[in-house]
C-alpha positions in Angstrom: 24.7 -81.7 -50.8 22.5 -83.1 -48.2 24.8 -86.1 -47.9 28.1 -84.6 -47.1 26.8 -83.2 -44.1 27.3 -86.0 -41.8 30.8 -86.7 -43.4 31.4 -82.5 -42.8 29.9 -82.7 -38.7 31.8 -86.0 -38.1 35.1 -83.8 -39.2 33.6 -80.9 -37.4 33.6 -82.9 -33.8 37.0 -84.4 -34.1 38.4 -81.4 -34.9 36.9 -79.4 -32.1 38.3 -81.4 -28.8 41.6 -80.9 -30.6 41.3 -76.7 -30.8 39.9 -76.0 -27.6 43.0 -78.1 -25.8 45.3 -75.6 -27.9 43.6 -72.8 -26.9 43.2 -74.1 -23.1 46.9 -75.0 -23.1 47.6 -71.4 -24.3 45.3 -70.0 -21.9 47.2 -71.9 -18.8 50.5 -70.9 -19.8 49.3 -67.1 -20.0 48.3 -67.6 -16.1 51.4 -67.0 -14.4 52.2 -63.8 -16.8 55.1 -63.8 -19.4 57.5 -61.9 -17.4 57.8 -64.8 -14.5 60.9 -66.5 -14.9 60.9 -70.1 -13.6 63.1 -70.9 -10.6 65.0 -73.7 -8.3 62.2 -75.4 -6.3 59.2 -74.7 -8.5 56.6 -77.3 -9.1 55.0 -77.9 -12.6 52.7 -80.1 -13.9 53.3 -81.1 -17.3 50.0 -82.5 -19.5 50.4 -84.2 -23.1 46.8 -84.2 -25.4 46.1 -87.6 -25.8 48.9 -89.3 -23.7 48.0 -89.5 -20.2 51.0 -91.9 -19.5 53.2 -88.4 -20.2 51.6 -86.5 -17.5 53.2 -85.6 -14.7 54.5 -82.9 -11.8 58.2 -81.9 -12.3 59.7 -80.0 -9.4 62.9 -78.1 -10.8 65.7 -78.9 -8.9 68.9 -76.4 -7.1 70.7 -76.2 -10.3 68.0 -75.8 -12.5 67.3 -78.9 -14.0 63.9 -80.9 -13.8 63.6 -84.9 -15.1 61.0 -85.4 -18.1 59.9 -88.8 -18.9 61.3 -89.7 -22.0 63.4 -86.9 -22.7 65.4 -87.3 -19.5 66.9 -83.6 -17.7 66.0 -80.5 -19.1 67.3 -77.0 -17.9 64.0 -74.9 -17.1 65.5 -72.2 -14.8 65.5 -69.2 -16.0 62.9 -69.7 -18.7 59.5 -68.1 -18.8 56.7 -70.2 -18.6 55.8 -69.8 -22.4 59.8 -70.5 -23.1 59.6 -73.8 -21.3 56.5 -75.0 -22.9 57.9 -74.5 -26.0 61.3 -76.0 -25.3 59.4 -79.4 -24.3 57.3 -79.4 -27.2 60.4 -79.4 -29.3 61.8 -82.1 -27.5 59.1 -84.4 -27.4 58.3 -83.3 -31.0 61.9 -83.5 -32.7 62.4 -87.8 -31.0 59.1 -88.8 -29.5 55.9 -87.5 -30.5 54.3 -85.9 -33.7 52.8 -82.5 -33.1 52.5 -82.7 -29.6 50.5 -80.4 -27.8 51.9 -79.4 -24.2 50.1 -77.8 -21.5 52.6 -76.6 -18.7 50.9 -75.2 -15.4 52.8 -73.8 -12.6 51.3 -75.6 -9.3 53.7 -73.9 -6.7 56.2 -71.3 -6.9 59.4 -70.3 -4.6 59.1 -66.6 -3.1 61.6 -64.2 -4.2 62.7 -61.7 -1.5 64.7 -58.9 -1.0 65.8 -57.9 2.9 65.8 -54.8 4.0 67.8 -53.3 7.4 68.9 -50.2 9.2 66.8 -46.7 9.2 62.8 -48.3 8.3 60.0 -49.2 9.7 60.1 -52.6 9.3 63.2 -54.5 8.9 63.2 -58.2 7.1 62.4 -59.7 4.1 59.9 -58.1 1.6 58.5 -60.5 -0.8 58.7 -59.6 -4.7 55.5 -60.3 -6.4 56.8 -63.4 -8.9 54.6 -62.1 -12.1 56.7 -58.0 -11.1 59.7 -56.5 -10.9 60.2 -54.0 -8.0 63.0 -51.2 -7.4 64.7 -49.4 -4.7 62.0 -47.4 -3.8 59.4 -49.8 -3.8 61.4 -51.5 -1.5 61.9 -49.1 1.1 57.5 -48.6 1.1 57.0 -51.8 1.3 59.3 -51.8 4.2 57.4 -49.4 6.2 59.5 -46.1 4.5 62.2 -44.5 6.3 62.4 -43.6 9.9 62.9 -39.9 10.7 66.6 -40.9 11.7 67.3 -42.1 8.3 70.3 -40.7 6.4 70.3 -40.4 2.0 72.6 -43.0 1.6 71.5 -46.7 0.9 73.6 -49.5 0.6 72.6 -52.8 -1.8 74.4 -55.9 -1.5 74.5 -58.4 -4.6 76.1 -61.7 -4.9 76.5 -62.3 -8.8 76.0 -65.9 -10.2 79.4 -66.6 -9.1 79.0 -66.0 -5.6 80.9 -62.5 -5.9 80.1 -59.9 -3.4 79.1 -56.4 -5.2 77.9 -53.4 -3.0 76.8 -50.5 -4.7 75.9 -47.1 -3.4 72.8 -44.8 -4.1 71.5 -41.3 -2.9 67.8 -41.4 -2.3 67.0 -37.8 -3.1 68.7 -38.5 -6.4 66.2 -41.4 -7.3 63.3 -39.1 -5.8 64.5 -36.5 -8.8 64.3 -38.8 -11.5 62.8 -42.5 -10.8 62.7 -42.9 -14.2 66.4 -42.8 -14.7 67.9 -44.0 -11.0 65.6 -45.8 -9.7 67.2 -49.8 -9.5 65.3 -53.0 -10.0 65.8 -55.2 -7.2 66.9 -58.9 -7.4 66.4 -62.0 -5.6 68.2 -62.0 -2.7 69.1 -58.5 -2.5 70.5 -56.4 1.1 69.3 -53.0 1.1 70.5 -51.1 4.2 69.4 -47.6 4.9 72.2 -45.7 7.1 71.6 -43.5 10.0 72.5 -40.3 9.5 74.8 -38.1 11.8 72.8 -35.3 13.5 
């Protein structure tokens, strides 16, 4: 018995660098919360356990793709953080590596704003949190809230992915009843005007 314990601590120390990189990868990727989706300009940093000529910082491009070495373009907009990390695992592990362990860290991150005109205290852009979503009325408070001129009717302009112009109409009073049901998430790039109303 006395014997196999150097053979069982030996195993026991090269086993333990290896588990607390897994959970430290895991732990990183869980940083930027798992609602964040991963956007045009965004700066990663890509780390492989045990091949440091595999790390490096990716910057995803305007059309969503970002240059891997080895693996060449992937498409990362879009994705979570945790979706991305496992979508270059699987390419490194399917050609390149065996059971590669990826840690994917998001160094820098492009704002996401909404702009907001008309009947509030403070026009211009209102940044949305990137780890949150936020609706109308979050919104207009973050905005300053209405001034005393402001009418019920707001006005959201959307361009889809296809660059087509939607505007859509909603009644504040009617989100004020019910949040729950009418309140609207807000997207990137969002015009929310609040009209005047006629007195």
């Amino acid at each position: 018995m006395l014997a196999k314990r150097p053979l069982f601590f030996l195993l026991l120390v090269s086993i333990l660098p290896t588990f607390s990189y897994a959970q430290e990868a895991t732990k990183n990727v869980g940083l930027t919360g798992a609602n964040y989706q991963l956007q045009p300009l965004d700066i990663l940093q890509v780390l492989v356990f045990q091949e440091p000529d595999l790390e490096q910082q990716i910057r995803i491009s305007q059309d969503g793709g970002a240059k891997l070495q080895l693996i060449g373009d992937v498409n990362l907009a879009g994705l979570t953080i945790n979706e991305a990390n496992q979508l270059i695992t699987d390419l490194y592990n399917r050609d390149y590596l065996v059971n590669p362990q990826i840690s994917l860290n998001l160094l820098s991150y492009t704002e996401q704003r909404a702009y907001v005109h008309g009947q509030v205290n403070r026009p211009g852009p209102v940044v949305i949190p990137p780890e949150e979503t936020m609706t109308l009325s979050q919104v207009i408070s973050a905005a300053g809230s209405m001034t005393r001129l402001a009418s019920n009717k707001i006005r959201v302009t959307r361009f889809d992915d296809n660059g087509k112009k939607q505007v859509k109409t909603y009644y504040f009073d009617e989100i004020l009843k019910d949040p729950a049901a009418n309140d609207v998430v807000i997207e990137n790039g969002d015009s929310i005007f609040i009209t005047e109303r006629w007195i």
